[in-house]
LUMDREN-388197 format. One line per 2 residues: number of its first residue (from 0); their letters; for each residue x, y, z of C-alpha. Coordinates in steps of 0.5 Angstrom, whole numbers, plus 2048, in hexadecimal, padded with zeros to 3 digits. Each point is the difference from the previous one (the first is absolute). Example, Ala and Ser with C-alpha at 12.3 -4.5 7.8 and 13.67 -1.06 7.14 Angstrom:
BEGIN
0	AS	819 7F7 810 ~ 802 807 7FE;
***
This chain:
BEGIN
0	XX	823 820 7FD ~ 805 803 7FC;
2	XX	804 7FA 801 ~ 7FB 7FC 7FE;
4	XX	7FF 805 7FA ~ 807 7FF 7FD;
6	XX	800 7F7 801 ~ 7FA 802 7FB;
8	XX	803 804 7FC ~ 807 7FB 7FF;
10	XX	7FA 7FB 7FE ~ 7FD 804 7FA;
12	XX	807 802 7FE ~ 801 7F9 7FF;
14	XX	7FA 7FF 7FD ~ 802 805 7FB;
16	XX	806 7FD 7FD ~ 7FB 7FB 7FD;
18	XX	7FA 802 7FF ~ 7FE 807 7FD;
20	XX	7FB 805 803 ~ 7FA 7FC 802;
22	XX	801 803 808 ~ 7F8 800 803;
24	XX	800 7F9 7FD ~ 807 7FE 804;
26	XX	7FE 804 805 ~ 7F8 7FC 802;
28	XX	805 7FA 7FF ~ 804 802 806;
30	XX	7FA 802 804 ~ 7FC 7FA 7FE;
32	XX	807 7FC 804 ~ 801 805 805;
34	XX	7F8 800 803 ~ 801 7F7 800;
36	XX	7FC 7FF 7F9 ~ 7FE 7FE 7F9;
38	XX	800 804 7FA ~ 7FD 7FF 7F9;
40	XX	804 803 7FA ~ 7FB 801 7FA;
42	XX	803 802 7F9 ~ 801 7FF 7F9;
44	XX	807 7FB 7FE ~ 806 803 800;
46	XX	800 805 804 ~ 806 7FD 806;
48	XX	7FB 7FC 805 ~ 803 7FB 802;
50	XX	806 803 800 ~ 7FE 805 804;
52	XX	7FE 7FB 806 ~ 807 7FC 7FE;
54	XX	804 806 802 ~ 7FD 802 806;
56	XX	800 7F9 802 ~ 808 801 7FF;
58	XX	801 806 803 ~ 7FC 7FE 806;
60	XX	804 7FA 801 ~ 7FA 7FB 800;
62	XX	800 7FA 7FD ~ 7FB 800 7F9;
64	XX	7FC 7FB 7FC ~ 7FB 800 7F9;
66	XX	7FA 7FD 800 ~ 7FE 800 7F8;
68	XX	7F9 7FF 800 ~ 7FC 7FC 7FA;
70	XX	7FA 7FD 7FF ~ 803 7F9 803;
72	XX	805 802 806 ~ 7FE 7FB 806;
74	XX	7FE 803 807 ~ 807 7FB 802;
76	XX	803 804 7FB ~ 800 805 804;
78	XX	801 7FE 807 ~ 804 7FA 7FF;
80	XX	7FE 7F9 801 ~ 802 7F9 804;
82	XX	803 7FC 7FC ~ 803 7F8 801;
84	XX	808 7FF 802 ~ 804 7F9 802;
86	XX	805 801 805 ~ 802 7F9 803;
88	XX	7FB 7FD 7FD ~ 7FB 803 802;
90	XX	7FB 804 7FD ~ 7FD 807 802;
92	XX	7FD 806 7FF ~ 804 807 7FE;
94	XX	7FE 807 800 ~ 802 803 7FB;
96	XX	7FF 808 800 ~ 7FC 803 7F9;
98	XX	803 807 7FF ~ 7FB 803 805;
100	XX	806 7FF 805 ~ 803 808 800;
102	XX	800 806 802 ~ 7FE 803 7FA;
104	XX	7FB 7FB 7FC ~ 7FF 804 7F8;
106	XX	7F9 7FD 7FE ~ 801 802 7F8;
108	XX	7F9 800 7FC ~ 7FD 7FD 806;
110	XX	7F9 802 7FC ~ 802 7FA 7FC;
112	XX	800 7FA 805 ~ 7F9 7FD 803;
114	XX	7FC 801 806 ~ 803 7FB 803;
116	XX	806 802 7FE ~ 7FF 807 802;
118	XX	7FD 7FE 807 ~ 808 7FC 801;
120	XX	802 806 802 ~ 7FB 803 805;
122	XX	802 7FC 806 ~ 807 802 7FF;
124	XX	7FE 808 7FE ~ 7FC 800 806;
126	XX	803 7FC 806 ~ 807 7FF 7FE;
128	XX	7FF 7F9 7FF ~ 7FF 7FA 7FB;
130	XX	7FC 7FA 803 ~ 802 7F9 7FC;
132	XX	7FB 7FB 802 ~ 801 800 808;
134	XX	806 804 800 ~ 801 808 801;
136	XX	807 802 7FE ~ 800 808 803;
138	XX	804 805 7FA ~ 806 803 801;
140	XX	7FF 808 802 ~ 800 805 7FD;
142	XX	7FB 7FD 7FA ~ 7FC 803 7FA;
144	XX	7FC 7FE 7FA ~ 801 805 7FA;
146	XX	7FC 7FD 7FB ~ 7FF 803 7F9;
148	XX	7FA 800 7FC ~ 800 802 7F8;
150	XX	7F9 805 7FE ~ 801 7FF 7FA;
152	XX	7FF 7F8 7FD ~ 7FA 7FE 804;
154	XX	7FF 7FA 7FC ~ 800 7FA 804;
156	XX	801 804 807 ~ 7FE 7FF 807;
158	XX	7FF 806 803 ~ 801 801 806;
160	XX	7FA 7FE 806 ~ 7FE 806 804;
162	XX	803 7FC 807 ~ 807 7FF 7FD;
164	XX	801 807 7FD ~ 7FE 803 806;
166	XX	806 7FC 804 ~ 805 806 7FB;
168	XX	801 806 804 ~ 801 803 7F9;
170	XX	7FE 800 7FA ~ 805 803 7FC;
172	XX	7FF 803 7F8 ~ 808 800 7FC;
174	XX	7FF 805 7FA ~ 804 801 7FA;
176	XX	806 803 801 ~ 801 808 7FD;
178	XX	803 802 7FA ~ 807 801 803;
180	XX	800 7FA 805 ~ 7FE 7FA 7FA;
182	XX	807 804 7FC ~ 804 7FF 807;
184	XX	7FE 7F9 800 ~ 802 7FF 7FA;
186	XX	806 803 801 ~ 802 7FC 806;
188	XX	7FE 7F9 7FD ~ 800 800 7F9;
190	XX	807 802 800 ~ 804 7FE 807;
192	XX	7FF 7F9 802 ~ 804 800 806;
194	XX	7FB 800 806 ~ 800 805 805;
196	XX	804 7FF 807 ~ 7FB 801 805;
198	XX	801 7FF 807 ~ 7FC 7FE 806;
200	XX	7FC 806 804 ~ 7FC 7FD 805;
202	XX	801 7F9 803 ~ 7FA 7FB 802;
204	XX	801 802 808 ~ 7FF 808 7FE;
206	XX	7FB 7FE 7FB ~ 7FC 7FC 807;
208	XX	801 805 804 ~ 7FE 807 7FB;
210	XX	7F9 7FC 7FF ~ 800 801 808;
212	XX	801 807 800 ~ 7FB 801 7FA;
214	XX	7FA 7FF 805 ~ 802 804 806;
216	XX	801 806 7FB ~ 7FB 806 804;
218	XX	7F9 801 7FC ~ 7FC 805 802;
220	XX	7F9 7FF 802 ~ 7FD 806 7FA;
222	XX	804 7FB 7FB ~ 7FF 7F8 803;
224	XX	7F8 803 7FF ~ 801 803 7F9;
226	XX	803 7FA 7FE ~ 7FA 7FB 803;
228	XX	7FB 805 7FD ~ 803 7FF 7F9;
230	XX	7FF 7F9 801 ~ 7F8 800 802;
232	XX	7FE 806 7FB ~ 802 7FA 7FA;
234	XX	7FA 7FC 804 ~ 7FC 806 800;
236	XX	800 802 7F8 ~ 7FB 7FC 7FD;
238	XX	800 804 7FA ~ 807 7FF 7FE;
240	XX	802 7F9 803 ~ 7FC 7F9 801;
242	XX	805 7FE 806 ~ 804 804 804;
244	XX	806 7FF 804 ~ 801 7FB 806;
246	XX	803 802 807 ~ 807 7FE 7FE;
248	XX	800 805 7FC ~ 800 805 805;
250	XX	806 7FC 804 ~ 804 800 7F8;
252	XX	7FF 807 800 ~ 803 802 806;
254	XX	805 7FB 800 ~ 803 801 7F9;
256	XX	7FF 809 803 ~ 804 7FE 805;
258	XX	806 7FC 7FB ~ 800 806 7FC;
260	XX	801 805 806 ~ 807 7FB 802;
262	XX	802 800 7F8 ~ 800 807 800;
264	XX	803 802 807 ~ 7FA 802 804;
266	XX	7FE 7FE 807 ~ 7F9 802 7FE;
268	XX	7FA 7FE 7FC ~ 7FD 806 7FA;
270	XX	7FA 801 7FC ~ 804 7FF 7FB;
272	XX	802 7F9 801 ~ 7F9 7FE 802;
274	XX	7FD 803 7F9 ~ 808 7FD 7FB;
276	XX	7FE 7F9 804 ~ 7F8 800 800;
278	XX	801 7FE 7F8 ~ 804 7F9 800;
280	XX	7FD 7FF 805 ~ 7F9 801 7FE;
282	XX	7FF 7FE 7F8 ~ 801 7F9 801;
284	XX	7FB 800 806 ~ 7F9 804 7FD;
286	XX	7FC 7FD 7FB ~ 7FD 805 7FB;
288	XX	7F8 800 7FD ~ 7FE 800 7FB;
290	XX	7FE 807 7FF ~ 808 802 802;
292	XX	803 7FC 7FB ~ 7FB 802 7FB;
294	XX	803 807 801 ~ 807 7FD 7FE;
296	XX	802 802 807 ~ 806 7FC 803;
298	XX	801 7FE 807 ~ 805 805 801;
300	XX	7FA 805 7FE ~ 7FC 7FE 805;
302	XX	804 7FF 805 ~ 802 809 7FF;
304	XX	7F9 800 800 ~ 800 7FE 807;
306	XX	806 802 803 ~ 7FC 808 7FE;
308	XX	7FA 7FD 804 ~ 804 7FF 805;
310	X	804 807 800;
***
């Protein structure tokens, strides 16, 4: 697993010619792609989202595409469409692939599309496909959605519906940089405009192939059981939350516990990985009650809450 743990390390050592600090918030992307799955980047402008996604397609030698999302963007905008092509005199239907045909698919302030539109990207997130009229076209491998979401401007958003953001393994909050962090991107990219030379770390095939190795990482019974216990302790707190998080949430903790332990050299599961994974997982899966949210308390808050229950 050291072996493994060096590949990783290649990998934030590149990332970090580009992108200052922000470690756990790289660090849950490359789980979210290790464990086969999707992931929703909340936070404010200019904080280096998309270039964070674009950067690790790049290092992973994965083909990338954006989806800018807005109010009139069409489901075929996203999928692709048929289109009509004369060849010899003939006239005939064309498939012409929309954006969501890559490896890495960047859905930028996917709050901003429809629920029509938002719902274009369900079939694809989930069953790795796209259906276009009577035909399924399969996705190439490996395949993610990295969607990102503004907190604030809520005006003239959709929020996301409980189905789709549950299909996101993690939901993963990017916050301010520290002091010292903002001065060194400004000495980086208010000064140089040379752009920094990266070199690939991983490649497809190795990509493949870490994603098989996550799930066969061991996991203790004690641990798996503590996991699944945090998961149904959100259905059994009435006084905190209105609704609780499904069995899904059980598979993403302990998938995502998994990926951590292979990102960080271990051939085992701990505590630790299960409690650091329950919070992305968890916040965009619970609703909070009145009550909670009369109090000022986060999702986060209450998820602390649980995990001592638990403990």
């Amino acid at each position: 697993m050291t072996t493994y743990k060096k590949v990783f390390d290649d990998l934030f050592s590149e990332m970090s010619k580009v992108i200052v600090g922000q470690d756990e918030v790289i660090q849950q992307l490359v789980i979210a792609i290790m464990a086969n799955s999707n992931a929703l980047l909340e936070g404010y402008p200019g904080v280096a989202k998309t270039m964070m996604v674009k950067t690790l397609a790049k290092l992973m030698d994965l083909k990338f595409s954006r989806i800018q999302n807005t109010p009139d963007l069409m489901p075929s905008d996203i999928t692709g469409t048929n289109i009509i092509e004369e060849q010899a005199g003939k006239r005939q239907f064309k498939f012409q692939p929309g954006p969501i045909f890559a490896n890495v698919v960047l859905s930028d302030e996917i709050n901003r599309a429809t629920p029509k539109t938002q719902s274009a990207l369900l079939e694809a997130m989930q069953e790795k496909q796209v259906t276009i009229g009577n035909v399924t076209y399969r996705l190439d491998l490996p395949f993610f959605v990295l969607a990102t979401q503004n907190p604030i401007e809520q005006e003239g958003t959709y929020p996301l519906p409980e189905a789709q953001a549950d299909r996101f393994l993690l939901k993963i909050k990017v916050k301010y940089p520290k002091y010292e962090e903002e001065l060194e991107v400004v000495n980086r990219y208010a000064f140089d405009s040379q752009e920094p030379r990266l070199r690939a770390a991983l490649s497809r095939s190795q990509v493949l192939q870490l994603q098989q190795l996550t799930r066969q990482v061991p996991i203790a019974n004690d641990i798996k059981e503590r996991a699944v216990k945090i998961v149904t302790t959100t259905r059994e707190v009435s006084d905190l939350l209105a609704y609780g998080a499904s069995p899904r949430a059980s598979i993403g903790i302990i998938l995502a516990a998994k990926a951590r332990a292979l990102i960080n050299g271990r051939n085992y599961v701990s505590v630790e990985d299960i409690h650091t994974m329950a919070y992305p997982i968890l916040r965009h899966r619970i609703i909070l009650n009145f009550e909670s949210e009369r109090k000022g308390l986060t999702s986060d808050d209450v998820i602390e809450q649980v995990i001592k229950k638990v403990r």
